[in-house]
C-alpha positions as CSV (number, residue, x, y, z in Angstrom):
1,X,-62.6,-5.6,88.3
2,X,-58.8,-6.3,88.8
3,X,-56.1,-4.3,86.6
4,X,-54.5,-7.1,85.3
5,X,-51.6,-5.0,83.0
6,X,-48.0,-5.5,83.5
7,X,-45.5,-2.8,84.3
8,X,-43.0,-3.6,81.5
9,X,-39.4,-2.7,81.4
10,X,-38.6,0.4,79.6
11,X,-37.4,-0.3,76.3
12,X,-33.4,-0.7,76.0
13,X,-31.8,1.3,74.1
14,X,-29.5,0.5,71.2
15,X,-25.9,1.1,71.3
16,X,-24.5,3.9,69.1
17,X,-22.4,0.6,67.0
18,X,-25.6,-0.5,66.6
19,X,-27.4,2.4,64.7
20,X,-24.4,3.0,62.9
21,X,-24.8,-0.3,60.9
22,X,-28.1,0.3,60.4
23,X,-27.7,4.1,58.6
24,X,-24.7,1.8,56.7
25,X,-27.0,-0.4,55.5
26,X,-29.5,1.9,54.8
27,X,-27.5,3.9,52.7
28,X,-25.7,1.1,50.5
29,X,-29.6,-0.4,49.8
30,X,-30.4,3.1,48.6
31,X,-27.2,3.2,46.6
32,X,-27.9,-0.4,45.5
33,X,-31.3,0.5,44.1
34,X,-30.9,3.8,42.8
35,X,-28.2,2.3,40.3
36,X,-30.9,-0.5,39.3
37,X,-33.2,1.9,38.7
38,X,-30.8,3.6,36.4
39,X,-29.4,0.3,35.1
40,X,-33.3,-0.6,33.8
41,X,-33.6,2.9,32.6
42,X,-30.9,3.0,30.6
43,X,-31.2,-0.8,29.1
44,X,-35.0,-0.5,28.6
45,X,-34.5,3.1,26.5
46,X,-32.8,1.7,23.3
C-alpha cells in the first residue's frame, strides 16, 4: 500500500494588522450585545 498524503504548506501566518481588527471587532460585538442585553432588561422590567 502506497502513502498517498500530501505534505502541505505550513499554515501562513496572519499579519499583526490583521489580528488587530479582529480583537476590534471582537470587542465592539461584545460591547454591542452586552448593551442589548441591558436594553431588554431594562424595557422588559416595567
Amino acid at each position: 500500500m502506497q502513502d498517498t498524503t500530501k505534505n502541505e504548506d505550513p499554515p501562513v501566518e496572519r499579519s499583526d494588522a490583521w489580528w488587530y481588527k479582529v480583537y476590534f471587532a471582537v470587542l465592539v460585538t461584545t460591547v454591542v450585545v452586552i448593551a442589548l442585553l441591558q436594553a431588554f432588561t431594562y424595557y422588559f422590567s416595567n
